[in-house]
N, C-alpha and C positions, 0 to 999 in steps of 0.2 A: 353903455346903456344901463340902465339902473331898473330893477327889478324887485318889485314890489312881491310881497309873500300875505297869504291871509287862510284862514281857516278853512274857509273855500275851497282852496286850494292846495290842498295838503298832498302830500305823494300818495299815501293812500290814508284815505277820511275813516275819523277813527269805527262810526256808524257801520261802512261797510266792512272794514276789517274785522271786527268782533263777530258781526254777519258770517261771513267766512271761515270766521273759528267755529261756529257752532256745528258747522260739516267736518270736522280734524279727522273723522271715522272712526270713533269707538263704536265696537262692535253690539254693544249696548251696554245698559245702566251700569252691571256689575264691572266692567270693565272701566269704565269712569270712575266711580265709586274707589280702584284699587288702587288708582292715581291717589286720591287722596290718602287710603292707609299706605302710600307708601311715603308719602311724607311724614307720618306717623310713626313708623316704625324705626325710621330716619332719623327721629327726632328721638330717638329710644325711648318709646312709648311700651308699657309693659301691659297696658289694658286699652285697646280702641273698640267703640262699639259706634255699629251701626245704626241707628232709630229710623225709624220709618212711621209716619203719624199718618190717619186715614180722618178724613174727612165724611159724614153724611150729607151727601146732597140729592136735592129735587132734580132730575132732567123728567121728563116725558111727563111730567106727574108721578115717579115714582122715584124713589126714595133707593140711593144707590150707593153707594160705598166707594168711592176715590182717595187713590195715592194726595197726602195736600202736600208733604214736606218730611225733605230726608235731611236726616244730619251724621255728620261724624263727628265722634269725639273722642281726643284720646289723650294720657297720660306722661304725654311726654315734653320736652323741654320749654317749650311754647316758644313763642317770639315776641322779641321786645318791637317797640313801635316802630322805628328804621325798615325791619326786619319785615314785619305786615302788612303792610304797604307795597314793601316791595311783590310779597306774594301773590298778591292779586295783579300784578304787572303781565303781559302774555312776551314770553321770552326774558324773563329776567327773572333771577333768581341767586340763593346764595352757593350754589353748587355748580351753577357754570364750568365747562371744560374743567373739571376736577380729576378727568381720567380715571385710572383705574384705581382711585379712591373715591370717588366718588356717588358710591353705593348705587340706591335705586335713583336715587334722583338726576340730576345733572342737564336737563334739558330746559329747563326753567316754561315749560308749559302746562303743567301737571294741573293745579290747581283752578288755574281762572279758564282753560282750553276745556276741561273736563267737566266742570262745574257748565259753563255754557251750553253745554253739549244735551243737556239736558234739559235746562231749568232758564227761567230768566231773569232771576235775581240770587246772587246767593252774598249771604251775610257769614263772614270771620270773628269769631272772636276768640283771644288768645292773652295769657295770662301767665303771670312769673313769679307772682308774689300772692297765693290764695286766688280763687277764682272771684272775688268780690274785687279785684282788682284789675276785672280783664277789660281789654280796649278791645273794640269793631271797627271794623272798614266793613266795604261792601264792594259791588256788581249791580247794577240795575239797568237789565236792557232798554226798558221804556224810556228813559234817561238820557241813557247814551245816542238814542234813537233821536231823541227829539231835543238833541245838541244841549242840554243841563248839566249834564255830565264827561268832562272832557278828559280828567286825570282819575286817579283813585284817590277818593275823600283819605282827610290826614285821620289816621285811627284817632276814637275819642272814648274815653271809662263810659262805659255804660250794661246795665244788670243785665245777667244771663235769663232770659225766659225762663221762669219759676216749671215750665213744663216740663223742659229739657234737663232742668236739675232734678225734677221728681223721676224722672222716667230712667235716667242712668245710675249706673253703679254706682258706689259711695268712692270707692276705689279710682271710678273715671275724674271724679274734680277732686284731682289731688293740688299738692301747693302750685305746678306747673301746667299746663296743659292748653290744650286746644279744641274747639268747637265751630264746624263747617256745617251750616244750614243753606242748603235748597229750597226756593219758594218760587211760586208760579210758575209751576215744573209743567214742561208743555209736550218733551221728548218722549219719556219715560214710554220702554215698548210695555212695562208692569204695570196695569192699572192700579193695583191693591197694594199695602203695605207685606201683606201675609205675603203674595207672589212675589214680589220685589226680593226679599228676607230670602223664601225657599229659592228662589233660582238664582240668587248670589252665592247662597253656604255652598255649593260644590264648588263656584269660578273661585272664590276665594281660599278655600280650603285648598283648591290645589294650587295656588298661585303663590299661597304662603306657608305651604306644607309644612317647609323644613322647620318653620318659626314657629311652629304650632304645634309639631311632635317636639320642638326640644324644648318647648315651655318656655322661650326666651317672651312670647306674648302673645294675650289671650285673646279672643276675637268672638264677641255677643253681636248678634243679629236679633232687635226688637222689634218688634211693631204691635199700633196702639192705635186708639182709637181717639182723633180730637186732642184735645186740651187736658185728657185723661187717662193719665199714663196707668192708673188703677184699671184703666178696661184695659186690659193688657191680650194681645190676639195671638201671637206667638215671642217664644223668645228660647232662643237656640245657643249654646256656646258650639262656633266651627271647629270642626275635627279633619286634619289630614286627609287630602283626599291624594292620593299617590299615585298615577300613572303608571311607574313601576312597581306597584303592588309588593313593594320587601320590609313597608312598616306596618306594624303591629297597631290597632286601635284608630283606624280610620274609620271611612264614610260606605267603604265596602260589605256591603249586605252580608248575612251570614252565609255560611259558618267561616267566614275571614273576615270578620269585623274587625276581633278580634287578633287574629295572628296573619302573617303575609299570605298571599296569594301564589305569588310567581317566586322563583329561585333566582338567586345570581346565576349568570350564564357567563362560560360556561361551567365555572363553580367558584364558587365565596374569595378563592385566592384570586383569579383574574376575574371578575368581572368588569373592574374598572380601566378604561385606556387612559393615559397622559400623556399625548402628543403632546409637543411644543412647536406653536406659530412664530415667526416672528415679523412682526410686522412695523414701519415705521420706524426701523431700528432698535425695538424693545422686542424682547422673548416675554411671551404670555404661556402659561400652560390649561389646555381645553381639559377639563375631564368628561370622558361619558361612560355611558353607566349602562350594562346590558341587563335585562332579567328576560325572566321564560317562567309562564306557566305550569306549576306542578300536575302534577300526571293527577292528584284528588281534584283540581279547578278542572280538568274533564270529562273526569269517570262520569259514566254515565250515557245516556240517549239526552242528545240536543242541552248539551250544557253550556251553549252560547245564549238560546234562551229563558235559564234559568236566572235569577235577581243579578247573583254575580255576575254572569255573563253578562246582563242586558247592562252590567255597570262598565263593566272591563269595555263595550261597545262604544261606551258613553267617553272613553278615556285613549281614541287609537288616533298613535301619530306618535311622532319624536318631541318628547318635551325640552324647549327649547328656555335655559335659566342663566339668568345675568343676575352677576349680585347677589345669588339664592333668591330671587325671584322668577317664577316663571312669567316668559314673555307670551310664549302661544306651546298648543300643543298641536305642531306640524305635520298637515294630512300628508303632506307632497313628497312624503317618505312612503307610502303606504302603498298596496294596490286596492285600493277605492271599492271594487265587486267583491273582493274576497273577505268577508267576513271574520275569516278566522284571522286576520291581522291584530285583532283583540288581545290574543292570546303572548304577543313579544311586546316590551315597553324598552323604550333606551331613551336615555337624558343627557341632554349636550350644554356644559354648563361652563360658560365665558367672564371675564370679568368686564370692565365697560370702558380699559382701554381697546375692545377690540369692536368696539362699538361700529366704528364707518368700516371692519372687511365684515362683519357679519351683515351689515345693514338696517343696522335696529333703528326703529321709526321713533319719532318723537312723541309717541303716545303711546310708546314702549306695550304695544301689540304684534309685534310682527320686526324678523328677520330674513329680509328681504334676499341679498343674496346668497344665504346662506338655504332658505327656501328656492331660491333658482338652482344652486349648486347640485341639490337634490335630483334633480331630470339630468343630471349627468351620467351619461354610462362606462364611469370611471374605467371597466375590464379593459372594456373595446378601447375608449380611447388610449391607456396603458398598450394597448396591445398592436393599439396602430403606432405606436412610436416605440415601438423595437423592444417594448416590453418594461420598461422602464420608467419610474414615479417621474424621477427628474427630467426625464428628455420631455414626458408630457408636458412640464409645468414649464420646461423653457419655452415650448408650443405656445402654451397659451400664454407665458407672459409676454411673446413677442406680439400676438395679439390683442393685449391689453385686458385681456379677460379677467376680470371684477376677482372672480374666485378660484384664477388662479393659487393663491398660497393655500385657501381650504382644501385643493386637492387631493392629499393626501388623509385628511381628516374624513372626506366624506369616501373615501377610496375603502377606510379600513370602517365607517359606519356600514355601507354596503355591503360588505364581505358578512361583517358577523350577523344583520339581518338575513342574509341568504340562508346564513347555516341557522339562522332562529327558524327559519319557516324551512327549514329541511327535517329540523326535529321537530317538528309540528306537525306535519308531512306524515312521519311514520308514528306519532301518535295516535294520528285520527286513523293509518290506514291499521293501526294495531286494534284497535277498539273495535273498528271495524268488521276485521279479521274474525273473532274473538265472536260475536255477535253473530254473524254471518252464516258461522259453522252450526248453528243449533238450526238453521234454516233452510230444510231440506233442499230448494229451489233457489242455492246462493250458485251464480254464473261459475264460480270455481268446479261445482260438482257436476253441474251441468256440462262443463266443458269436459270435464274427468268423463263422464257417461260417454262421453262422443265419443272421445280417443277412445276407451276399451272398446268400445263398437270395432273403430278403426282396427286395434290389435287383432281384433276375433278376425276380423276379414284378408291377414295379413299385411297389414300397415305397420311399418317398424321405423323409431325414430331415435336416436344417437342414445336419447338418455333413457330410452325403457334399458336399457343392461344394468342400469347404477339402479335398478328399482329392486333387482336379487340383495343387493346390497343389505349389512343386518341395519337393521331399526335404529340404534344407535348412532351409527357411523354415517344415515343419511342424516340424523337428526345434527350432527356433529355441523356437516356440509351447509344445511341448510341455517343454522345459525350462526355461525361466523359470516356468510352472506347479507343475514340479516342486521348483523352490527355494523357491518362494512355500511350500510345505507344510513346510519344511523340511530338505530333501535339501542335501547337498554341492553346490556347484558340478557338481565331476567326477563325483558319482553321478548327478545329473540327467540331465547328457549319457547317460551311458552306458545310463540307463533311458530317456531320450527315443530314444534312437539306435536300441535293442533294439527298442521297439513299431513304431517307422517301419518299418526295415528289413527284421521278421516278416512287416509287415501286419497290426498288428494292428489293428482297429478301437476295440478295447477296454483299459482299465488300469486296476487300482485302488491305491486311494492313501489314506493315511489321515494325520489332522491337524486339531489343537482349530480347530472352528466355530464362528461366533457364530451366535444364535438362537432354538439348540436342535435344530437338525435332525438327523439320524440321519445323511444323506450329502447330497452335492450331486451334480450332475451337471455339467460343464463341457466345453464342445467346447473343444477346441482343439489346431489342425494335423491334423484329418478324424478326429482319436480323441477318443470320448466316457470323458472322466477321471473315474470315478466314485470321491470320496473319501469316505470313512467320518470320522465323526465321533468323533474319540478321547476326549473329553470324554463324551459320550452315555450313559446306562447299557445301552444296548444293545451297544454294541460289546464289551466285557468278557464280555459272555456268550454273545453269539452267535458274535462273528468274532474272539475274543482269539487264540484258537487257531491264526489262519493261519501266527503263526510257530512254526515246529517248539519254542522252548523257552519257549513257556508251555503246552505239555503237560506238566502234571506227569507226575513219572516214577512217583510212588506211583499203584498202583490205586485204592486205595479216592476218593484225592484228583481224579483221572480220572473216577470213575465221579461226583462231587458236579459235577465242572463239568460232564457233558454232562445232567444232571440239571436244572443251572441255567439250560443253555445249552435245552432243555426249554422249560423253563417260563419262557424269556425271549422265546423264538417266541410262547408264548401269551399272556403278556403283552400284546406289540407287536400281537396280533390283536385280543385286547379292546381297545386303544387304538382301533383302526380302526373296533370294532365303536362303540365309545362317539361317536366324531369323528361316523360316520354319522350315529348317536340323536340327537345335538344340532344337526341341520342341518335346522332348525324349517322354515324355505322350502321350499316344494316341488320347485322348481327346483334352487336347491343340493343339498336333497336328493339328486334324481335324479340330477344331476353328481355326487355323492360316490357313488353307487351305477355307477354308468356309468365312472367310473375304473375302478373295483372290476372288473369287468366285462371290461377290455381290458385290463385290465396282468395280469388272469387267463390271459386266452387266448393274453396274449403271453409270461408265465411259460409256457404249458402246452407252446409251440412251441422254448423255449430248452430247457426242462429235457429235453425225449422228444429232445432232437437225440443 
């Protein structure tokens, strides 16, 4: 049988293909936009800027100000004709499976996938010999729509818009170079050229930090008015914006504009891990990167609402970097209610043979299973297979589970996030502390008022004897307690030194427990240390709140955690009620009801004081 073929009938017509592309999922403009400077930078470009032109138009009768056309342009190799043609191809390019040389590029959809994604015509032009020598191609959806357009026209010499030469650096049309125009831009979530500019300079600052603190290349964000690069509306050189907060002269508000924010964790000699993956038959090496907030990022009342904080806010998740590019900065590390997650940054940086176990998408946004990997609870599952990295990872390979070989990598990411938010933990309860004591009506003294009642009445409890003890030698007790959770040296002292010195009988203190318990109780130096379990799911709900900036500052967000905070009280009651129901002996029984009973009556006497 003999079978005829026609355009008609294509496997898939190229109309609705390019259709299709226009949905690939950037998450908006700036993320499209980064697609193109990373061909740019590729192309070792030492200057690319971004222009942005606005347009005046009439709607309604009134006279409005509209995004008309974005361009990039930048200083680097350009491409010869073979070469730009091909770029505008969707899946073809000159970086294909180039592995782990193959820098930011290698998916060959960057340019024509990104560019549609927004706009619906975008014009090339690219040059190697003086820009008076550049050749264009294009994109034109109305074209390709209404079947004129079937291939990518052959590039042809033709002048650079006299705009776009006035409007850029002298430096951007050098002998080499490239120029990417977007027109009849229909996506665009940025109306304005100005908004487009300011809500790019962070995505891209942080996306090309490293490139940008080490001056390998410079990055202008313009924007102009028309045909008239002279009315000029903003124009910004991007500055490092750093997730981990350890460089100097970024986009972080003062007073760490200028010098870091956060410390290596847990100091300058280790902060960096270098596992080795090996995957595929080739050994990769992962580095990631811990830091933690210095104790000046939160001296103070509510320093999560102060510029820095509200930046550090704007920055929380594991930043995830191929190639020293960042791909995404990953919530699915975080606890999402807790606020104070702002405060630890860690960077997991891969090169792009590790492209299919990490899972990185073709619009190099997102690392998919290395973002699933994250809901792992690597302990537990270690601890269901005899305790052991290896016996788990034979678990799941015989399962076929994707992220298997990350295992181990997200095993030791979770560990040192636990101890970031343990010293976090006894920061905020330090501050606290500290603050608390100048307040006559802080629950500590109150509770201290109660017990001395109790003593005058003859109530005697293990650790009033150790309260004869001298001044010193409880202070001694109580501050190695305090380190043990965590604390500074010199914060111990000075929270051991505060409860002595008050009288106070009582302190609490918080820090990951083994066992599962909610808190402990611990004498020692005549004060009963009552530490809450930061691990626990109870703590996040009921007492995350004791430091001033894990109240969020949105209402609505406010009103979910006291909600949770709610129904995490009744929770922890039906556990009680449940413990009771299954204390089949009569005896235990009566003892678990008989707790019940006195720690009521002695709640009833603490809380009416």
């Amino acid at each position: 049988m003999t079978v005829t073929t026609s355009a008609s009938h294509d496997i898939v017509p190229t109309s609705l293909a390019v259709k299709a592309m226009r949905d690939n999922g950037y998450k908006n403009a700036a993320y499209a936009i980064a697609e193109l400077m990373d061909n740019s930078i590729q192309a070792e470009a030492t200057v690319v800027e971004l222009l942005c032109a606005d347009l005046d138009t009439t709607i309604d009768q009134r006279t409005r100000r509209r995004l008309n056309e974005v361009a990039v342009l930048d200083n680097g190799c350009g491409m010869s004709r073979e070469t730009l043609q091909i770029a505008l191809q969707f899946g073809n390019g000159t970086r294909l499976g180039s592995g782990t040389a193959g820098g930011m590029g290698r998916f060959g959809m960057g340019l024509p996938s990104a560019s549609v994604s927004q706009c619906r015509r975008v014009d090339v032009w690219s040059w190697q010999n003086g820009h008076g020598s550049a050749l264009r191609t294009y994109l034109d959806l109305d074209e390709i729509e209404s079947g004129n357009l079937r291939s990518v026209p052959s590039p042809k010499k033709d002048p650079i818009p006299e705009k776009w030469q006035r409007a850029a650096d002298d430096r951007s049309f050098a002998r080499t170079g490239t120029l990417i125009v977007w027109s009849k831009i229909d996506r665009l979530l940025w109306r304005t050229s100005k908004a487009l500019a300011e809500n790019s300079a962070e995505l891209i600052g942080r996306m090309y930090r490293e490139w940008i603190h080490d001056e390998r290349v410079e990055i202008r964000l313009k924007s102009f008015l028309g045909n008239y690069p002279s009315k000029l509306i903003a124009d910004q050189k991007a500055k490092p914006n750093d997730p981990l907060y350890l460089m100097s002269n970024t986009t972080c508000p003062e007073p760490f504009s200028t010098k870091p924010m956060f410390q290596p964790f847990p100091n300058p000699d280790s902060y960096e891990i270098r596992p080795k993956i090996r995957f595929r038959g080739e050994e990769h090496e992962v580095v990631v990167r811990l830091s933690l907030a210095t104790d000046e990022a939160r001296a103070g009342d509510s320093s999560g609402s102060r510029p820095h904080g509200r930046h550090a806010a704007r920055n929380v998740g594991v930043s995830v970097v191929r190639a020293g590019r960042e791909l995404e900065l990953d919530p699915s590390w975080t606890t999402s209610y807790d606020p104070r997650e702002r405060w630890w940054g860690v960077e997991v940086r891969f090169d792009p043979g590790l492209d299919e176990l990490f899972g990185v998408s073709n619009n190099k946004q997102f690392a998919r299973n290395f973002s699933e990997a994250a809901k792992l609870d690597t302990a537990s599952l270690i601890k269901e297979y005899g305790g052991s990295i290896s016996k788990a990872r034979e678990a799941l390979a015989e399962e076929e589970d994707p992220v298997e070989p990350l295992l181990e990598l997200v095993h030791r990411i979770q560990t040192n996030i636990r101890e970031m938010r343990k010293v976090i933990g006894a920061q905020a309860e330090g501050r606290r502390t500290r603050k608390r004591y100048g307040d006559r009506d802080s629950t500590e003294k109150t509770a201290t008022d109660v017990t001395r009642q109790r003593q005058k009445k003859g109530f005697k409890g293990r650790s009033d004897a150790d309260e004869a003890k001298p001044a010193e030698e409880r202070k001694a007790e109580l501050s190695a307690q305090f380190e043990r959770s965590g604390h500074s040296p010199e914060q111990a002292q000075e929270l051991a030194a505060a409860t002595i010195d008050k009288g106070m009988k009582y302190q609490i203190d918080v820090a990951s427990l083994e066992g599962g318990a909610f808190f402990s109780v611990q004498p020692r130096g005549g004060v009963l240390l009552v530490t809450l379990n930061l691990d626990h799911p109870a703590y996040p709900l009921l007492l995350g709140a004791r430091d001033p900036d894990a109240l969020p500052d949105d209402v609505d967000l406010l009103k979910e955690k006291l909600a949770a905070a709610q129904g995490g009280l009744e929770m922890m009651l039906f556990a009680w009620a449940r413990y009771e129901d299954e204390q089949i002996v009569p005896e235990q029984k009566r003892a678990a009801q008989n707790v019940r009973h006195d720690w009521g009556r002695m709640a009833e006497g603490f809380l009416g004081a």
